[in-house]
N, C-alpha and C positions, 0 to 999 in steps of 0.2 A: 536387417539381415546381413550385410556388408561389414560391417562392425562385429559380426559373429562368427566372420570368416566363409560366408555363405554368397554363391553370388548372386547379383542384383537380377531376381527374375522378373520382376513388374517390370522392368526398363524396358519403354519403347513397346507397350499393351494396353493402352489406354485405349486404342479405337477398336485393337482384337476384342476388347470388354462389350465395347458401348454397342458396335453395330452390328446388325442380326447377322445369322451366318452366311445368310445366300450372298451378301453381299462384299465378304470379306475378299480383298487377295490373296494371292498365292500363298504370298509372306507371311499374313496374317492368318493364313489358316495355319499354315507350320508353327508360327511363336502361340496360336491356341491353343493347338495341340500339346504345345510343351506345356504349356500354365496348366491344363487339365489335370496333368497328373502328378500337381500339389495338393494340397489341403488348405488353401487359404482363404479368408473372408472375403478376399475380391471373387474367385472362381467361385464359392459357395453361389455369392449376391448372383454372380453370372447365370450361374446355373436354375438359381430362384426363377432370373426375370428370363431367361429362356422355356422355363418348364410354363412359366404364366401364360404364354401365346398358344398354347391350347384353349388357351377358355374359351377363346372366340372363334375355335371351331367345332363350338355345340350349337346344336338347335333347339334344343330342349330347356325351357328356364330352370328346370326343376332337376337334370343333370349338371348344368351350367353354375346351379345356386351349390352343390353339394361339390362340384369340384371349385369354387370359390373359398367355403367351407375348409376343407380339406389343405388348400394355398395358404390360406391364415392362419390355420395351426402349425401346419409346419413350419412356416417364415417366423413365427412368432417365439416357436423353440430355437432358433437357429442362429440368435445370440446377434445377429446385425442390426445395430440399431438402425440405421435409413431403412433397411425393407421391412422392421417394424412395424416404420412410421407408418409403412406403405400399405403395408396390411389391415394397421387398425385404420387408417382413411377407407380402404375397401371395405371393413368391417361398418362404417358408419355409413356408408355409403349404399350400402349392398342393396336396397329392395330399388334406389334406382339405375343404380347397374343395372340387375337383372328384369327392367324394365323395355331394356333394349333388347334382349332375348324373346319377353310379349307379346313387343311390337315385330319381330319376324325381321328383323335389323332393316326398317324399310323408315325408321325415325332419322334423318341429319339435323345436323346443329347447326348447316351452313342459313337455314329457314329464318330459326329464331337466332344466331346472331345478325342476320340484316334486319329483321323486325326491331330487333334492340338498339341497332344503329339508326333506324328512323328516327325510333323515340327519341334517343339521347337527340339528335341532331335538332326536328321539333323542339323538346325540351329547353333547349339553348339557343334556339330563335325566337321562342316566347319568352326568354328573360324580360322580365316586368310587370306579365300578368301578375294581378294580384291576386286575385280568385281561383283554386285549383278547376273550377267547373270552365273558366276561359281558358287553360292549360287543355282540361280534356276534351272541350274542343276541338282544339286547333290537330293534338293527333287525331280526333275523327275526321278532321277535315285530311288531313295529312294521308293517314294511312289506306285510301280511299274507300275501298265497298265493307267497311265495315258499318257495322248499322248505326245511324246518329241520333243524339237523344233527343226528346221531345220539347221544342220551344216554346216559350209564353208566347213570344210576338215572332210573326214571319216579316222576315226580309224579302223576300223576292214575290 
């Protein structure tokens, strides 16, 4: 734009872009303010992933799924290719998205990434089992009250 005798408006709006509004400074909400009232692919993309922070305040899956719906057509006419991407990964994605709308947003992932973290860790203390039934042992021994399978011969 600079080379066209235009001055440099991006300069110095990378974080006005990235981080939500409540959070912005003074400064940053003024150089916002200016960007808004271009027409460019970065404000467009801005304005996509601003309008997207509605979804997650529906409560209804079947509201939730149609303004889903509605995000990916328009992102997908709108000529950016990253929020394309962004859209068709939601679009692939979409029945478990709206999965967590179901469940009454009462699902964390904080659960099952530490369930994943035992296993892997398990996993990599039984390096040398040979048998995968000695592998899933050792996570039933590991992950404790889950139920354990039925032996030929008892130990104890």
């Amino acid at each position: 734009m600079q080379a066209d005798g235009y001055e440099p408006v991006l300069k110095h709006s990378r974080w006005c872009l990235l981080k939500r509004l409540q959070h912005l400074t003074d400064k940053q909400t003024v150089k916002l303010s200016e960007l808004l009232k271009y027409n460019l692919r970065s404000v467009r993309a801005y304005l996509l992933k601003e309008d997207f922070q509605r979804f997650w305040e529906y409560v209804s899956p079947g509201w939730a799924a149609k303004f889903l719906d509605q995000w990916c057509t328009r992102t997908m006419r709108s000529k950016i290719e990253p929020m394309k991407k962004v859209a068709r990964t939601l679009r692939t994605h979409r029945e478990l998205i709206l999965n967590w709308f179901r469940a009454k947003g009462t699902i964390s992932a904080g659960i099952v990434e530490g369930l994943n973290n035992k296993v892997k860790l398990t996993t990599r203390k039984s390096y040398g089992f040979r048998t995968y039934e000695a592998i899933e042992t050792a996570l039933y021994h590991n992950l404790g009250t889950l139920p354990e399978p039925e032996f030929t011969h008892r130990y104890w």
